[in-house]
C-alpha positions, 0 to 999 in steps of 0.5 A: 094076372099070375104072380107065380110065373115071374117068381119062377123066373125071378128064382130061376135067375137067382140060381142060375146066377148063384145069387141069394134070393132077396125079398124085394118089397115092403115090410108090410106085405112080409109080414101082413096077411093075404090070401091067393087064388088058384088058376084051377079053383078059378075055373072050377067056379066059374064053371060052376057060377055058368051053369048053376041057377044059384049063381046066375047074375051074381058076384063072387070073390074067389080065393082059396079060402085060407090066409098065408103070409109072404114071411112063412111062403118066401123060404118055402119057395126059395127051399123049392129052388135050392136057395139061399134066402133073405128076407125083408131087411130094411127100407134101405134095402128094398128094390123094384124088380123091374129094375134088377131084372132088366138086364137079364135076358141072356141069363134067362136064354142060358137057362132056356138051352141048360133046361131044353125049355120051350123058347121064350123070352124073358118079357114074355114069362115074367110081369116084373111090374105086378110083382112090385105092385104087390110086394112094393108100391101097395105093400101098405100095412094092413091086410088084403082079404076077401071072404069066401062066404057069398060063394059058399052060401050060393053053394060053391064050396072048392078050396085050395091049400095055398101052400101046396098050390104054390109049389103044385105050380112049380112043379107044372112048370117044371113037367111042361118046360115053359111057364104058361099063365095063358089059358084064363082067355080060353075059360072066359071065351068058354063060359061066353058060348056056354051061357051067354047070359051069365054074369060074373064078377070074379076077384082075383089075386093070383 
């Protein structure tokens, strides 16, 4: 599952509405640490776990190898938008996207036609839900990391700036007029064919 599909949309509305972007979530996931994964680092192990001998009936997390957290990429995101930003503020405050984006599907077929995107609706670009499983209900206060180590010790060693893969996003998104997170079925029906005995474990929290 993507994150960054539904945050595109999320600060797409808040343009097109010329509203703040606010932090939706908890105090801990905005200042705690966590680490992402990259679709392309995703498939470029995967690849790898199918065909190399080291991998095989192995598990493996895959992240990009670096930590952030969502108080230094929240204004880096909201720069990408033009956006005016607030951060956590508050358990008063906190707010479940789900619900603040219910009502938005004109908005976001306004920001279809002003942009000559591909047609979509908005529930099909955006999972409103993992973004408040991620920023609002397990938004407790200690860090969700895994290590790289097993991966590199197997011989893998890709790595992704995080940063710059967030905004690399953006900017696909923007070339190609849709948000499409829809290719992952097509790697895993790949490396079925490719090598059916394979066993992959992969962890993901892109």
């Amino acid at each position: 599952m993507n994150i960054i599909c539904s945050l595109c949309a999320y600060m797409a509305i808040c343009g097109t509405e010329r509203a703040v972007l606010l932090w939706p979530g908890s105090r801990g996931t905005w200042e705690g640490f966590d680490n992402a994964s990259d679709a392309d680092l995703v498939v470029e192990q995967q690849i790898w776990a199918a065909v190399d001998p080291m991998a095989k009936n192995e598990a493996f997390n895959c992240s990009n190898g670096d930590v952030y957290t969502w108080k230094q990429l929240w204004p880096i995101l909201a720069g990408r938008f033009g956006l005016e930003w607030v951060g956590y503020d508050g358990e008063e405050n906190r707010f479940k996207l789900m619900d603040a984006m219910a009502r938005k599907e004109a908005v976001w077929a306004e920001i279809v036609r002003g942009k000559e995107l591909v047609e979509t609706q908005l529930n099909e670009v955006a999972s409103w839900w993992l973004v408040d499983a991620q920023f609002y209900q397990f938004g407790a206060n200690w860090a969700f990391l895994d290590s790289m180590n097993k991966s590199k010790e197997h011989g893998f060693l890709g790595f992704w700036n995080t940063v710059k893969s967030f905004a690399s996003r953006h900017m696909d998104r923007q070339a190609k007029g849709v948000q499409d997170c829809s290719l992952m079925p097509f790697i895993y029906l790949f490396l079925v064919v490719l090598r059916p005995d394979a066993v992959l474990y992969i962890t993901s929290s892109d």
